[in-house]
C-alpha positions as a printed Julia matrix, in Angstrom:
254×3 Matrix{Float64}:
   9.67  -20.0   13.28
   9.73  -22.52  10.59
   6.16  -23.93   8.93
   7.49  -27.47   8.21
   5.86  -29.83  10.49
   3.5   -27.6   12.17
   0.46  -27.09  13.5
  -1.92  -24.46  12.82
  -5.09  -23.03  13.37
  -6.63  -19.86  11.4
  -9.81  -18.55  12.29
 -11.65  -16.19   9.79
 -10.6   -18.88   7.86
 -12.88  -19.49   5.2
 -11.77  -16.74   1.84
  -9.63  -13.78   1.58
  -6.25  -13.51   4.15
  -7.35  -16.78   6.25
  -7.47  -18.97   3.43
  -4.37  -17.59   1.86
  -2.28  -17.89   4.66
  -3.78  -22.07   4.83
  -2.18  -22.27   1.48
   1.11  -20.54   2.03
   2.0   -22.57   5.76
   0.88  -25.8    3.72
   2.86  -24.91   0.89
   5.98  -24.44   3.52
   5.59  -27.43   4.77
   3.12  -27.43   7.91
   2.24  -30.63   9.03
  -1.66  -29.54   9.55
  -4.04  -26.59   9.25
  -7.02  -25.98  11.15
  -9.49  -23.54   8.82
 -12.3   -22.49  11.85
 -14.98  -19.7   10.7
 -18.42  -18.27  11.73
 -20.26  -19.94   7.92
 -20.1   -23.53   7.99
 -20.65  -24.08   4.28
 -18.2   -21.93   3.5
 -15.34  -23.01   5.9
 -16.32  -26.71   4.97
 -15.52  -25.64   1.05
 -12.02  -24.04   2.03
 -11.38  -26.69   4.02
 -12.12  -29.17   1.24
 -10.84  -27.39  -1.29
  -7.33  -26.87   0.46
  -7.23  -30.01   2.07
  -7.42  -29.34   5.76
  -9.72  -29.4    8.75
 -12.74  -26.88   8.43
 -14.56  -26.48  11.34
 -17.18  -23.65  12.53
 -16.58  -21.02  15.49
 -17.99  -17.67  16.5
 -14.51  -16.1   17.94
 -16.61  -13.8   20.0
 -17.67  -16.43  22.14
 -15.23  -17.89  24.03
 -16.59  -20.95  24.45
 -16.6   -21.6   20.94
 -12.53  -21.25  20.57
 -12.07  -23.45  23.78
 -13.19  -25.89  22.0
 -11.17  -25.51  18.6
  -8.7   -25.26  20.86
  -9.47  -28.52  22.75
  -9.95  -30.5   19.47
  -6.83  -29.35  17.83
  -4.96  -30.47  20.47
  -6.76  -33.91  21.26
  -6.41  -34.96  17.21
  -3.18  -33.1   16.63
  -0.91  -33.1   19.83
   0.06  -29.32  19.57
  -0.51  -26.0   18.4
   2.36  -24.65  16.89
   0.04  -21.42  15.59
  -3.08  -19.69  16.32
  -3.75  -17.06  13.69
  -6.41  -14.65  15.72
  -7.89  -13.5   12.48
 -11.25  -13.13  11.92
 -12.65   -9.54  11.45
 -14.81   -7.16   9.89
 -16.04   -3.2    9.16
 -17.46   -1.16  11.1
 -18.03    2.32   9.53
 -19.26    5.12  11.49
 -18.6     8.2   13.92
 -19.13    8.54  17.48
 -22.45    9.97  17.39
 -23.11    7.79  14.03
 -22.15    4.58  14.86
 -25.09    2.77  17.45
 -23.47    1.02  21.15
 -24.05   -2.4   19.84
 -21.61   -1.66  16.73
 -19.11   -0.49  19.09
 -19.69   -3.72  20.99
 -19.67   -5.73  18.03
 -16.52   -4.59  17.21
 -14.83   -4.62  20.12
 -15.99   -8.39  20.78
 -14.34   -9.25  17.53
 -11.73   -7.44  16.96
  -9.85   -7.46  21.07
 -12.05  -10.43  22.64
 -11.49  -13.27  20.34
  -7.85  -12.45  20.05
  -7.75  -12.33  24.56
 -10.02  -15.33  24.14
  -7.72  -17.37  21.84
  -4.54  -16.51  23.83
  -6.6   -17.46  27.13
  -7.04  -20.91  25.41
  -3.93  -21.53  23.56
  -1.45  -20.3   25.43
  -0.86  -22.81  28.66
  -0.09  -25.51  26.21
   2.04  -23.69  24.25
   4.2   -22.25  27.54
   4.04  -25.96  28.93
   6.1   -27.04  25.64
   8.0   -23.86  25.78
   7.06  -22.72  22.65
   4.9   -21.58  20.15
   3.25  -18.32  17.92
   0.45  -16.27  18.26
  -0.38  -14.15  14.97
  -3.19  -11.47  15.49
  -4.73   -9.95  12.81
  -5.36   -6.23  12.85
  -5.01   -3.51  10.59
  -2.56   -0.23   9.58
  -5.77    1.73  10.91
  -4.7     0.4   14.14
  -1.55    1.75  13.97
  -2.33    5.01  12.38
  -6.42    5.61  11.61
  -8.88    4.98   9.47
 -10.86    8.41   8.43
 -14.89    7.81   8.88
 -14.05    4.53  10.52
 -14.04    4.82  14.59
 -15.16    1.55  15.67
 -12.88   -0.43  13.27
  -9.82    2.03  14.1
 -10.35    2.16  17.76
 -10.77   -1.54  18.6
  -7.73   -2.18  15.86
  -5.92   -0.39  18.07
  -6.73   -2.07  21.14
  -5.5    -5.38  18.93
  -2.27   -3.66  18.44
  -1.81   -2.78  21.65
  -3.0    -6.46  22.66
  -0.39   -8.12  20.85
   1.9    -5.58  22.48
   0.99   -6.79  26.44
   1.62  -10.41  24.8
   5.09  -10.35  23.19
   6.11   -8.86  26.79
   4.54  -10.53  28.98
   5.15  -14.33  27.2
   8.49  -13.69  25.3
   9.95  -15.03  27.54
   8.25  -18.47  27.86
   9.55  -18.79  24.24
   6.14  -17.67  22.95
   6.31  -15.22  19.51
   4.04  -12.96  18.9
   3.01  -10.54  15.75
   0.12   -8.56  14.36
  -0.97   -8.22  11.07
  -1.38   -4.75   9.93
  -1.95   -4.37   6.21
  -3.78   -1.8    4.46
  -6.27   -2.7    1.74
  -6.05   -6.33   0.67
  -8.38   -7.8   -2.3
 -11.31   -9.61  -0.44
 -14.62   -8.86   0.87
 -13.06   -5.92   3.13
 -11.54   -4.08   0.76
 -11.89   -0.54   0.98
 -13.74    0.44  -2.62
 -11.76    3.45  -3.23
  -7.59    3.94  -3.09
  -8.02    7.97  -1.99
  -7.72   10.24   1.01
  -4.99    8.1    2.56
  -7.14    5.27   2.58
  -4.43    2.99   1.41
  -1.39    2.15  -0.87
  -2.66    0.3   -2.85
  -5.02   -3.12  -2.83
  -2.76   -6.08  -2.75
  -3.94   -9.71  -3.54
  -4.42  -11.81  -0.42
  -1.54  -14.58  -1.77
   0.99  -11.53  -1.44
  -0.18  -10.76   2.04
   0.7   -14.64   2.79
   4.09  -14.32   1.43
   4.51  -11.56   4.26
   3.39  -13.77   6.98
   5.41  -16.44   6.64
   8.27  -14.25   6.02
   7.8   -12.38   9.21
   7.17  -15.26  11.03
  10.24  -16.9    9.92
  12.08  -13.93  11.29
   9.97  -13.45  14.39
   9.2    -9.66  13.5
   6.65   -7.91  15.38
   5.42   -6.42  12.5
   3.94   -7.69   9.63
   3.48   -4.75   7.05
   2.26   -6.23   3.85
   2.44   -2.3    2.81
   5.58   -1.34   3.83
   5.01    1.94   3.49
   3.43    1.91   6.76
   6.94    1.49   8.37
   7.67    5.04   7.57
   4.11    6.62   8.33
   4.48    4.86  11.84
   7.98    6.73  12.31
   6.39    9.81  11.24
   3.65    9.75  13.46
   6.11    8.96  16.77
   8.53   12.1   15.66
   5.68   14.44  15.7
   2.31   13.16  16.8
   1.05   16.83  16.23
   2.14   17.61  13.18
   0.39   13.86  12.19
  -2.87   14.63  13.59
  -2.84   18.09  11.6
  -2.16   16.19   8.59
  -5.11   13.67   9.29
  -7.65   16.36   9.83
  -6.48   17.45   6.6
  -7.07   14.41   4.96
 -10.46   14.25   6.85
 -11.32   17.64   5.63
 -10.61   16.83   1.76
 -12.46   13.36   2.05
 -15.69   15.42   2.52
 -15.16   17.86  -0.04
């Protein structure tokens, strides 16, 4: 899919990958971007700052993105795009990390992005098209060590996106999930060790993939593409991959 003339909505919008991705669909072309985010002041600011239409949201209530939803379409028409992206960390082991983090993350990171494709979706199947991006993580597609609520519900996302690109392909629907590594914003893991990450890209260079992948319709977006290969690894020899992650596990707490 092309961004000229089309309309989008980001949630998680307000800094880091949302407001990146605002200014690389506007900069190819899209006819309007919805910026929707939990901080009013700060969603307000990117959407001033940008030029777009800020507006504030709690994606784990569902409520909250019907409504987006509602006024997006009422002032715009259509939704051409709903970025699913808001997130956040959630450190901790099983016995570590307390119910209501688990909750928490599961809310955020697998509800909001059922909840958006709940609300977005009959419009966009009535037209006959239209794009669902969810944001999740490489942790969800390999792990993050120390990290089980984050890795587990990222997973879920993955697998999310997954159910949707089969079950709606074929209304003309795309569908693809994020997956980078670290990225340079708020979340971005402090250290580069352990198999933590590649590297820590800038959020601008994480756009560029987007829109690229989108253009293409890939499944994937891999802003690391090293990931690619760690993925192929892991299906040849899922053994052999967790023996290598307890490894890693083993040398992080040296």
């Amino acid at each position: 899919m092309e961004m000229k003339d089309k309309v989008v909505v980001i949630t998680g919008g307000s800094g880091g990958i949302g407001k990146a991705m605002a200014k690389a669909f506007l900069a190819e072309g899209a006819k309007s971007i919805v910026l929707a985010d939990l901080h009013e002041d700060a969603v307000k600011a990117a959407a001033a700052e940008i030029g777009c239409i800020g507006t504030v949201c709690d994606v784990t209530k569902e409520a909250d993105i019907i409504s987006v939803v509602e006024q997006t379409l009422a002032s715009e028409g259509q939704i051409d795009l709903f970025c699913s992206n808001a997130g956040a960390g959630g450190n901790g082991l099983l016995t570590e990390a307390a119910n209501e983090v688990w909750q928490g993350q599961w809310d955020l990171h697998v509800m909001s992005h059922l909840y958006a494709a709940r609300a977005v979706l009959p419009s966009m199947i009535e037209r006959g098209e239209g794009y669902l991006l969810n944001t999740a993580s490489a942790a969800g597609l390999l792990a993050a060590i120390g990290s089980g609520p984050y890795t587990v519900t990222k997973a879920a996302a993955v697998k999310l996106a997954e159910f949707l690109s089969i079950t709606h392909g074929d209304d003309g629907i795309g569908v693809s999930v994020l997956c980078p590594q670290g990225v340079n914003t708020a979340m971005a893991p402090r250290s580069l060790g352990d198999g933590q990450t590649d590297g820590i890209i800038e959020p601008e260079q994480l756009a560029q993939t987007v829109v690229e992948c989108i253009r293409e319709g890939r499944f994937h977006v891999l802003p690391h593409p090293e990931v690619e290969d760690y993925v192929r690894r892991k299906g040849d020899d899922v053994d052999r991959w967790l023996l290598g992650m307890r490894r890693l596990r083993r040398k992080s707490q040296d």
